[in-house]
C-alpha positions, 0 to 999 in steps of 0.5 A, a space after each residue: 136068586 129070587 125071593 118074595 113075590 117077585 118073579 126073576 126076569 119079569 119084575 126083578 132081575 139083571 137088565 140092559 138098562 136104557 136109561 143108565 150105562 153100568 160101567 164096564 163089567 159091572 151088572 145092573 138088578 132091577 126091582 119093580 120096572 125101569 120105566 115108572 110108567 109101567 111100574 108094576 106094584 112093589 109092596 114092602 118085602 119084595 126082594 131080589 138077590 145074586 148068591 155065589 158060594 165062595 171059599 172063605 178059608 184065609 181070606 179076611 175081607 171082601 170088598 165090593 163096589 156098588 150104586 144103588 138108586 131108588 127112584 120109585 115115586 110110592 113113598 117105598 125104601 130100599 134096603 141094601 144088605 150083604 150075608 154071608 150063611 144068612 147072617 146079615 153083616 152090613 146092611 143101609 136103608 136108602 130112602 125113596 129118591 135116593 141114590 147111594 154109592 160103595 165105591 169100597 165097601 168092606 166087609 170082615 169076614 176073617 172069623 170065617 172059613 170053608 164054603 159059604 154062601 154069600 147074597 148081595 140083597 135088595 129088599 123093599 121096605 116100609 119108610 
């Protein structure tokens, strides 16, 4: 899912990264360049995203694991969030030569059931 201006696979998107090895089975998401030097401009809104609809009858919670680095050199935050039917149910601003790790981040989801969609976002924000 792509959202904002970015453009998937071009300035935002899932990457081989070569600076860093994702353990196995894990994904890596970029948004902006991984080499600084060609970084193309991240302006405040750009985002990106992955959304999977899941069946939420009788499940309680979902947990995720997750490591975000914000090494862009502009003064531009990133904003972590997790949704689910578009409404945000956890969210963490991570400031500009920060990195952040989930290794267990939980999210209570027993209040609702059926097909929803939920997004895992990344969002550049204004500090």
């Amino acid at each position: 899912m792509a959202e904002g201006t970015l453009i998937a696979g071009r300035r935002a998107g899932r990457i081989q990264p070569t600076g860093w090895t994702p353990p196995d089975g894990d994904w890596c998401f970029l948004v902006g360049a991984e080499n600084p030097d060609a970084e193309e401009d991240v302006v405040p809104g750009d985002r990106f995203g992955v959304e999977q609809t899941v069946d939420l009858t009788d499940i309680k919670t979902i947990t995720f694991a997750m490591k975000l680095r914000n090494t862009t050199s502009t003064g531009i935050d990133f904003r972590a969030a997790f949704l689910v039917s578009g409404v945000e149910l956890w969210s963490e601003q991570i400031p500009h030569g920060e990195t952040r790790e989930y290794v267990k981040r939980t999210i209570n989801v027993s209040h609702l059931e059926g097909d929803r969609p939920i997004v895992l976002r990344l969002e550049a924000k204004t500090p």
